[in-house]
C-alpha positions in Angstrom: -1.7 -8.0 2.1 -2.7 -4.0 3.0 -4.8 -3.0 5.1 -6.8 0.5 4.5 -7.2 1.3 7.8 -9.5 4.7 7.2 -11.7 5.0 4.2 -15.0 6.8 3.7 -16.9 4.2 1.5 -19.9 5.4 2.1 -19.0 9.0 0.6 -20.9 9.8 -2.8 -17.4 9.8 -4.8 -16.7 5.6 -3.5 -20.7 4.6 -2.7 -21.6 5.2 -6.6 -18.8 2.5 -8.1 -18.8 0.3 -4.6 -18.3 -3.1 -6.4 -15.4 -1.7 -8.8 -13.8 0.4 -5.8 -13.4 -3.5 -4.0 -12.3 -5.0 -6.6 -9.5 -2.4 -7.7 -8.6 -2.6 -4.0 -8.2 -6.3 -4.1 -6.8 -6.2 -7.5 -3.6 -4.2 -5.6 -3.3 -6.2 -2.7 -6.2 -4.5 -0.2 -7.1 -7.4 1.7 -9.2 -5.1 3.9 -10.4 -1.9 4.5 -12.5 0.0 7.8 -14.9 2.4 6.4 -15.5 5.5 8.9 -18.4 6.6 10.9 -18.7 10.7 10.8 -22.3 11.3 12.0 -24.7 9.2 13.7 -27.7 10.1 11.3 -25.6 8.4 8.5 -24.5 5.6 10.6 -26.8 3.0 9.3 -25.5 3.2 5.4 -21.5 2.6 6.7 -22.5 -0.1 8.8 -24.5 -1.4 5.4 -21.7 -1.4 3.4 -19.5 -3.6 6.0 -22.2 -6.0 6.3 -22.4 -6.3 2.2 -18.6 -7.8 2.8 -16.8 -10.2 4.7 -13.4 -7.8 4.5 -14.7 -4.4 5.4 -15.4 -3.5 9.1 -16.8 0.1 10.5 -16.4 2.5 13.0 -19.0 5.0 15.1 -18.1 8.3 15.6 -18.9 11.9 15.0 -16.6 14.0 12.9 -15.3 17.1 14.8 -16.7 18.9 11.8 -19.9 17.7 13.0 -20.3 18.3 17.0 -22.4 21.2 16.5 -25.1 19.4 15.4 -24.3 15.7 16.6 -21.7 16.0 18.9 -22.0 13.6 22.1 -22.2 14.7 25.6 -22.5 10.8 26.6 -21.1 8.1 25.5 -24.2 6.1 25.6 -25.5 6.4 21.8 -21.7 4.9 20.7 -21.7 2.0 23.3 -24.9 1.2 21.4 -24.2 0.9 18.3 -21.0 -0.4 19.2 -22.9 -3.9 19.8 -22.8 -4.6 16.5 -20.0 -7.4 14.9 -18.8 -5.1 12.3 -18.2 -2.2 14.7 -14.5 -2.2 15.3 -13.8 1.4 16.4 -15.0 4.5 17.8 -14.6 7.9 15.5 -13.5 9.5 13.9 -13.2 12.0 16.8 -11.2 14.8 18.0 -10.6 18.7 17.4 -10.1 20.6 14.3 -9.1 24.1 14.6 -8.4 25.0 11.4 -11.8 24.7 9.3 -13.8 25.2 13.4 -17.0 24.0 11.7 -18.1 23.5 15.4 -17.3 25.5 18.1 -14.1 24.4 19.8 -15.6 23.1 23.3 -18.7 21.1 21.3 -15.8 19.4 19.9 -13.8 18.4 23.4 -16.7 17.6 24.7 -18.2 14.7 22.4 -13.9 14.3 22.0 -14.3 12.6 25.8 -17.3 11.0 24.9 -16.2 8.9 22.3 -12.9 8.5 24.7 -15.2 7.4 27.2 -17.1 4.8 24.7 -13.4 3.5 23.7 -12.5 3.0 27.1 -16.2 1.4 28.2 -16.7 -0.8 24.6 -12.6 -1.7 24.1 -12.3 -0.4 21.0 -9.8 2.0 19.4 -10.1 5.7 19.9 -9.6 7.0 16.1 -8.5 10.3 16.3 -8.7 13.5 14.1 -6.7 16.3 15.1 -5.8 19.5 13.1 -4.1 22.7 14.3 -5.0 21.6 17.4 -1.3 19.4 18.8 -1.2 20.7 22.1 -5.3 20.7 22.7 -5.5 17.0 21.4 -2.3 16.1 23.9 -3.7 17.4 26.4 -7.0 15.9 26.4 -5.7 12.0 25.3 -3.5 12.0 28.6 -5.8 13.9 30.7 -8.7 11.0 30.1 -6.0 8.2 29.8 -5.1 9.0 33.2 -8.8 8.5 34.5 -8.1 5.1 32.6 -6.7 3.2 30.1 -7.8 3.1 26.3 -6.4 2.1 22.9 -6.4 4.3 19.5 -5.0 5.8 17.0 -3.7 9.4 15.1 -5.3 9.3 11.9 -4.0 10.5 8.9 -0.7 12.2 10.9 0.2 15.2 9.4 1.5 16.6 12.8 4.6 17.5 13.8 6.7 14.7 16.5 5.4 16.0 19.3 2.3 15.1 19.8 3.7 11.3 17.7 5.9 11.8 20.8 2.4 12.1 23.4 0.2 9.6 21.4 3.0 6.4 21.1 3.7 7.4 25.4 -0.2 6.1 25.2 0.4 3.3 23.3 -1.4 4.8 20.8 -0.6 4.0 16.8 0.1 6.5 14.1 -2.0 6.1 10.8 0.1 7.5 7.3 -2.1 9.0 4.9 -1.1 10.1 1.1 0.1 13.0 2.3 3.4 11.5 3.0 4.3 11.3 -0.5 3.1 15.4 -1.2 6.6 17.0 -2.9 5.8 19.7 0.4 5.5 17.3 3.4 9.5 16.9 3.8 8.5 17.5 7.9 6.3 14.7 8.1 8.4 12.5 6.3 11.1 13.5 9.0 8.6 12.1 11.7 7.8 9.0 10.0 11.7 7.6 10.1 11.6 8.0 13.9 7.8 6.4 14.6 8.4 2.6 15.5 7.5 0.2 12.5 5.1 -1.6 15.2 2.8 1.5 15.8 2.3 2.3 12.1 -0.4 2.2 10.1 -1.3 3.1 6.4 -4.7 4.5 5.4 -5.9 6.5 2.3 -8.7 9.3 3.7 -10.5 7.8 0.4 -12.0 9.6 -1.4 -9.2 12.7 0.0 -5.9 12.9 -0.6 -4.5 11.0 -3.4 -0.7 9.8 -3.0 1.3 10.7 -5.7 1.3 9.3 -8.9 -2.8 10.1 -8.4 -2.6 13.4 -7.5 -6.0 15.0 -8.7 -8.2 12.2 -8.7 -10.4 10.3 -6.9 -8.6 8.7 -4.1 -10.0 5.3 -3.3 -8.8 2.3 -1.1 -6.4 0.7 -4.0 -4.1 4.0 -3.8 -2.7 3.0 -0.3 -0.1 0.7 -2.2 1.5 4.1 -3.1 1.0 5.4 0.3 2.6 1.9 1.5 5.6 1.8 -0.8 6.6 5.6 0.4 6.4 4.7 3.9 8.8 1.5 3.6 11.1 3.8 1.5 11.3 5.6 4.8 11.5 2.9 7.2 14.6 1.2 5.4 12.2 -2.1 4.2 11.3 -3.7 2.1 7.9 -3.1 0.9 6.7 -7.2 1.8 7.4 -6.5 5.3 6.0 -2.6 5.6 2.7 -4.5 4.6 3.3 -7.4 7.0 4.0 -5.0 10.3 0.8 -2.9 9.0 -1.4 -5.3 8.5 -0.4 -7.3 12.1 -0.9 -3.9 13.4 -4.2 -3.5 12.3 -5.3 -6.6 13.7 -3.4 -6.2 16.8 -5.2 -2.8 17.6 -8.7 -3.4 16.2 -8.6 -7.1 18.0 -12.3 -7.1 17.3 -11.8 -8.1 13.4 -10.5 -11.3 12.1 -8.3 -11.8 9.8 -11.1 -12.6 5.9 -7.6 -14.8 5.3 -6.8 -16.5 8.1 
């Protein structure tokens, strides 16, 4: 079995075929799939969708995208919601530097909020960083230091330093499609040096279609391709890539059980 570990089901593209989406995804061996919180005003219809089925859990968070308007100065709204069963995670989170839809210390702010709700709740930190390594670094060790928490780099498309910072946490890298783009020879660099037991696979669904789907929709079913590039890398075969992904996404996000076990 995979495990899509961030998907945006709730995203016009995926919500508008929901029951053909899951069934394509099980249809290619998705056993399960976390679909992602980005703003708390939307919160209610992500958390729908992962109550509508047993294999599909959710996170809260605000999108860095989004802390002009929603970003959190306490953690307090996150905790709450994090009540719920389905509620695995916290984010997605972090800093973006290269769109700054937000003003960069909106985002660092409600970045340590949700680091603050992950480290209150339990639950994984899932982390969003772009063009902003060194910021992202710095923050992650500065509040791990003020105590302990558990997350993830989603969809790495960094360079191995801050893989380097984020696995000295204990943290776990997530591989998006991106790993199979004909440009991303760095990144495929990093991923033969990341440890099989911190890695992940995701799809960004509906961004950022692996190759051979390039151009279309991307949806939770595509991480196979995503899957099969990363054991490629690894040296495995692609039965055990999905075996140490999936264990690692039940080991992180301890809150979910296993719809098969």
């Amino acid at each position: 079995m995979l495990v899509d570990s961030h998907c945006h089901l709730d995203f016009p593209e995926l919500a508008k075929d929901e029951a053909g989406v899951l069934a394509r995804a099980r249809t290619a061996g998705v056993g399960a799939m976390l679909t992602i919180g980005t703003r708390l005003d939307q919160f209610d219809r992500v958390r729908a969708i992962a109550e509508r089925h047993d294999n599909v859990w959710c996170s809260v968070g605000v999108h860095p995208h989004e802390a002009k308007d929603e970003g959190q100065r306490t953690p307090d709204r996150l905790i709450e919601a994090a009540r719920h069963a389905k509620v695995i995670g916290i984010g997605e989170t972090g800093l973006d530097f290269y769109y700054e839809h937000s003003p960069r210390p909106e985002q660092a702010e409600s970045f340590r909020a949700h680091i603050t709700a992950a480290r209150e709740t339990g639950l994984p930190l899932i982390v969003h960083t772009r063009d902003a390594d060194a910021e992202t670094g710095d923050i992650l060790e500065d509040e791990y230091a003020k105590g302990a928490f558990t997350g993830l780099i989603h969809c790495f498309s960094a360079g191995p330093e801050i893989a380097r910072r984020a696995l000295g946490l204990g943290m776990y890298i997530s591989i998006s499609g991106i790993v199979t783009f004909k440009a991303a020879e760095a990144l495929r660099t990093t991923v033969k040096d990341i440890p099989l037991e911190r890695l992940l696979v995701e799809t960004d669904a509906p961004y950022l279609a692996p190759v051979p789907k390039r151009g279309k929709t991307n949806e939770p079913a595509f991480v196979a391709h995503t899957a099969a590039k990363v054991a490629e890398l690894k040296g495995v075969s692609i039965a055990e890539l999905e075996a140490a992904t999936t264990d690692n996404f039940f080991r992180l996000f301890a809150k979910a059980e296993r719809p098969w076990s």
